[in-house]
C-alpha positions in Angstrom: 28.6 39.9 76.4 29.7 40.4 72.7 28.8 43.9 71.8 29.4 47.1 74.5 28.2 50.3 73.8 29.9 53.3 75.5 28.3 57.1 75.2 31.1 59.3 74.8 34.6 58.5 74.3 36.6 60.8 76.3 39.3 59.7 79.4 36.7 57.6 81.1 34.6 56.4 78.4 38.2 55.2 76.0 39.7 53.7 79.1 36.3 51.5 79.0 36.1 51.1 75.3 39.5 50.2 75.3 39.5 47.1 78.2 36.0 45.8 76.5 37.5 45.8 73.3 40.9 43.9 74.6 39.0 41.0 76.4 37.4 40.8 72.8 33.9 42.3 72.8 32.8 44.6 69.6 32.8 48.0 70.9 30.9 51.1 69.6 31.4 54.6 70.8 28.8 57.0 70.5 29.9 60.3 70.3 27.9 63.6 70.8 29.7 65.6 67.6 31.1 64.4 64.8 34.3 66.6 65.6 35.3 64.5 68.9 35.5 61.4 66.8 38.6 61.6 65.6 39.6 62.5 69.2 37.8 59.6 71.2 39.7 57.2 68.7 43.4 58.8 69.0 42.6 58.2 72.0 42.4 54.4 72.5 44.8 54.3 69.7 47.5 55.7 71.5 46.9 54.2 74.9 47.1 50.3 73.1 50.5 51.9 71.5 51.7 52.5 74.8 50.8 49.1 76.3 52.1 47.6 73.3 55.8 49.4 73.2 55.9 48.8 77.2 55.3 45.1 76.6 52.3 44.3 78.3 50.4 43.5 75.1 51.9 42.5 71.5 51.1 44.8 68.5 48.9 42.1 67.0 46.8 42.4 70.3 47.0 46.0 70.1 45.6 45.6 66.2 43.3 43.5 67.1 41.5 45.5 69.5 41.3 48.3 67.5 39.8 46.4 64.9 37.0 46.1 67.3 36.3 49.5 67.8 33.8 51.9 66.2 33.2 55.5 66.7 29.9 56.9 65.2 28.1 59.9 65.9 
């Protein structure tokens, strides 16, 4: 697998986005309004700053899998 798609982004659907995206896969998130967008990517964001100030990945991980993240509508 190279590309995921995950409908919706909220606890379940980021914690999915976010594991995909870390082993290396392209990741798109579909999102039902453009207002939980934002939302769905603060998100994965903020869980990848966690991991990466508790050590269990490096920032440039972290980076890297955001990178491959996309949040549409």
């Amino acid at each position: 697998m190279q590309r995921i798609g995950v409908i919706g982004g909220g606890t379940m659907g980021a914690g999915i986005a976010e594991v995909c995206a870390k082993a290396g896969c392209d990741v798109i998130i579909v999102e039902a309004k453009p207002e939980f967008v934002d939302a769905a990517h603060e998100r994965v964001s903020a869980s990848l700053s966690r991991a990466a100030a508790r050590n269990k990945i490096t920032q440039d991980d972290a980076d890297a899998a955001l990178s491959r993240l996309r949040i549409t509508v």
